[in-house]
N, C-alpha and C positions, 0 to 999 in steps of 0.2 A: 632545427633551424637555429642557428646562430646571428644572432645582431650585433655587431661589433660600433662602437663607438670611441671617439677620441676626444680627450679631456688635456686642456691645458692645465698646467700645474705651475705657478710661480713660484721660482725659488726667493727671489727677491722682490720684493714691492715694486711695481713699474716705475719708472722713472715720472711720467706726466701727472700719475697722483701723487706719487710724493712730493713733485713741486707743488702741485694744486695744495697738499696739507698740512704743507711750511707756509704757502701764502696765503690762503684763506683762513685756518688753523689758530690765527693769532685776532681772529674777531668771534666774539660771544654769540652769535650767529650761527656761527657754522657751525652744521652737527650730523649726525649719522644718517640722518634724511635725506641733506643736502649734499651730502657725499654721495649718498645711494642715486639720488636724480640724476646730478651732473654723471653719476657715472653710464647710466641707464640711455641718456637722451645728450652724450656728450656734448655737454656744455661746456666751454671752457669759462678759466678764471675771472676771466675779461667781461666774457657775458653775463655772471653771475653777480659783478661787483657794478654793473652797470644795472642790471634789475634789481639790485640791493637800493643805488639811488632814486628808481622808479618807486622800491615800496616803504622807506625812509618819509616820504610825502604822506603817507597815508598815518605812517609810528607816532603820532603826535606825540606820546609820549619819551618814545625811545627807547622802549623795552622791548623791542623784538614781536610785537602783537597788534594787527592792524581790527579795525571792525568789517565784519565783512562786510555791511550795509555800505558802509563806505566805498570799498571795493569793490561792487557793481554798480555804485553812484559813480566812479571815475571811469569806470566802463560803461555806462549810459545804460547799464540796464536795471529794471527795479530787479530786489527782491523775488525769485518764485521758485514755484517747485525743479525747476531748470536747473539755478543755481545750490538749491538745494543737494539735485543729484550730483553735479560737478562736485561739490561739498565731500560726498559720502562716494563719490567714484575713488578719491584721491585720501580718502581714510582721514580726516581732521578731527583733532580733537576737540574741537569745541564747534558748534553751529555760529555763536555769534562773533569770536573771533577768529584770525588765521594767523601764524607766523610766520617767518620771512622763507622756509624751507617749506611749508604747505602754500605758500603763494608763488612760489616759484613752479612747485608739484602743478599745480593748477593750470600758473599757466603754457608749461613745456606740454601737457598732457590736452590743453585746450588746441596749441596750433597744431597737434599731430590729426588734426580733425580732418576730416577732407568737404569739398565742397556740400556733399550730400550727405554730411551726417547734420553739417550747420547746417542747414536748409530743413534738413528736416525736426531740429530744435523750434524753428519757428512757428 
Protein backbone atom coordinates (compact mmCIF):
# COMPACT_ATOMS: atom_id res chain seq x y z
CA UNK A 1 0.00 0.00 0.00
CA UNK A 2 1.30 3.30 -0.97
CA UNK A 3 0.28 6.75 0.44
CA UNK A 4 1.20 9.36 -1.63
CA UNK A 5 1.16 12.99 -0.25
CA UNK A 6 1.84 16.51 -1.63
CA UNK A 7 4.05 19.12 0.16
CA UNK A 8 4.27 22.71 -0.93
CA UNK A 9 7.84 23.81 -0.80
CA UNK A 10 8.60 27.82 -1.04
CA UNK A 11 11.29 28.86 -2.80
CA UNK A 12 10.73 32.27 -1.78
CA UNK A 13 9.02 33.80 1.34
CA UNK A 14 5.26 34.57 0.23
CA UNK A 15 4.79 37.76 -0.56
CA UNK A 16 1.72 38.69 2.31
CA UNK A 17 4.20 37.74 5.01
CA UNK A 18 6.84 39.56 4.00
CA UNK A 19 4.78 42.63 3.91
CA UNK A 20 3.16 41.50 7.27
CA UNK A 21 7.17 41.48 8.60
CA UNK A 22 8.33 44.70 7.15
CA UNK A 23 5.15 46.21 8.68
CA UNK A 24 4.71 44.73 11.90
CA UNK A 25 8.54 43.89 12.28
CA UNK A 26 9.49 47.44 13.23
CA UNK A 27 7.29 47.25 16.71
CA UNK A 28 8.79 45.45 20.04
CA UNK A 29 5.72 43.31 19.95
CA UNK A 30 5.88 41.35 17.31
CA UNK A 31 7.44 38.16 17.71
CA UNK A 32 7.51 34.60 16.52
CA UNK A 33 4.22 33.90 18.34
CA UNK A 34 2.54 36.39 16.80
CA UNK A 35 3.69 35.56 13.43
CA UNK A 36 2.78 31.94 14.06
CA UNK A 37 -1.12 32.93 15.06
CA UNK A 38 -1.62 35.56 12.44
CA UNK A 39 -0.35 32.94 10.18
CA UNK A 40 -2.40 29.93 11.63
CA UNK A 41 -6.00 31.93 12.07
CA UNK A 42 -4.98 34.52 9.16
CA UNK A 43 -5.25 37.59 10.56
CA UNK A 44 -4.23 40.21 8.78
CA UNK A 45 -1.95 43.33 9.70
CA UNK A 46 -4.83 45.64 10.06
CA UNK A 47 -6.46 43.25 12.52
CA UNK A 48 -3.69 42.77 14.55
CA UNK A 49 -2.72 46.54 14.92
CA UNK A 50 -6.35 47.25 15.87
CA UNK A 51 -6.21 44.38 18.71
CA UNK A 52 -2.85 45.82 19.57
CA UNK A 53 -5.06 49.17 20.47
CA UNK A 54 -7.58 47.05 22.32
CA UNK A 55 -4.71 45.38 24.66
CA UNK A 56 -2.45 48.76 24.92
CA UNK A 57 -5.62 49.82 27.44
CA UNK A 58 -4.91 47.03 29.70
CA UNK A 59 -0.32 47.75 29.12
CA UNK A 60 -0.54 50.32 31.91
CA UNK A 61 2.80 50.18 31.86
CA UNK A 62 3.91 49.80 28.23
CA UNK A 63 5.80 46.92 28.30
CA UNK A 64 4.10 44.39 26.29
CA UNK A 65 2.46 42.64 29.73
CA UNK A 66 -1.01 43.01 30.55
CA UNK A 67 -2.51 41.40 34.10
CA UNK A 68 -4.64 38.88 33.39
CA UNK A 69 -7.07 39.70 36.36
CA UNK A 70 -7.50 42.70 34.39
CA UNK A 71 -8.21 40.85 31.31
CA UNK A 72 -11.26 39.07 32.35
CA UNK A 73 -12.26 42.15 34.36
CA UNK A 74 -12.67 43.98 30.71
CA UNK A 75 -14.32 40.89 29.81
CA UNK A 76 -16.84 40.79 32.55
CA UNK A 77 -15.76 37.61 33.85
CA UNK A 78 -14.10 36.96 37.19
CA UNK A 79 -11.17 34.93 37.73
CA UNK A 80 -11.63 30.80 37.46
CA UNK A 81 -10.78 27.62 36.57
CA UNK A 82 -12.34 28.49 32.99
CA UNK A 83 -9.95 31.07 32.42
CA UNK A 84 -7.52 29.16 33.87
CA UNK A 85 -7.78 26.50 31.25
CA UNK A 86 -8.12 29.08 28.24
CA UNK A 87 -4.63 30.20 30.01
CA UNK A 88 -2.84 26.78 29.67
CA UNK A 89 -4.93 25.77 26.33
CA UNK A 90 -2.87 28.64 24.51
CA UNK A 91 0.62 27.69 26.55
CA UNK A 92 1.27 31.25 28.59
CA UNK A 93 4.08 31.82 30.25
CA UNK A 94 3.01 33.19 33.21
CA UNK A 95 -0.57 32.60 35.17
CA UNK A 96 -0.65 36.23 36.26
CA UNK A 97 0.25 37.83 33.31
CA UNK A 98 -0.30 37.75 29.32
CA UNK A 99 1.61 39.51 26.40
CA UNK A 100 0.32 41.14 23.63
CA UNK A 101 0.98 37.78 21.24
CA UNK A 102 -0.60 35.34 24.09
CA UNK A 103 -3.61 37.72 24.13
CA UNK A 104 -4.17 37.75 20.88
CA UNK A 105 -3.40 33.56 20.95
CA UNK A 106 -6.32 33.76 23.27
CA UNK A 107 -8.42 35.65 21.81
CA UNK A 108 -8.29 34.20 17.93
CA UNK A 109 -8.36 30.65 19.67
CA UNK A 110 -11.53 31.89 21.97
CA UNK A 111 -13.90 33.09 18.75
CA UNK A 112 -12.97 29.74 17.00
CA UNK A 113 -15.55 28.52 19.63
CA UNK A 114 -18.88 27.48 18.47
CA UNK A 115 -21.97 28.02 20.02
CA UNK A 116 -21.99 24.63 22.15
CA UNK A 117 -18.62 24.59 23.38
CA UNK A 118 -19.59 28.27 25.06
CA UNK A 119 -22.61 26.98 26.39
CA UNK A 120 -21.13 24.36 27.58
CA UNK A 121 -18.15 26.61 29.50
CA UNK A 122 -21.08 27.82 31.61
Amino acid sequence: MHIWYHTKKFVKEPKLHKVTTDLLGQYNWYDSRLDTVMESYGLKPETVLELHKIFSKLDYKGNNVADVVEFFDVLGEPRSTYGDWLLKGVDTESISTITFSEYVHIVTSFCMFGKSEVSELE
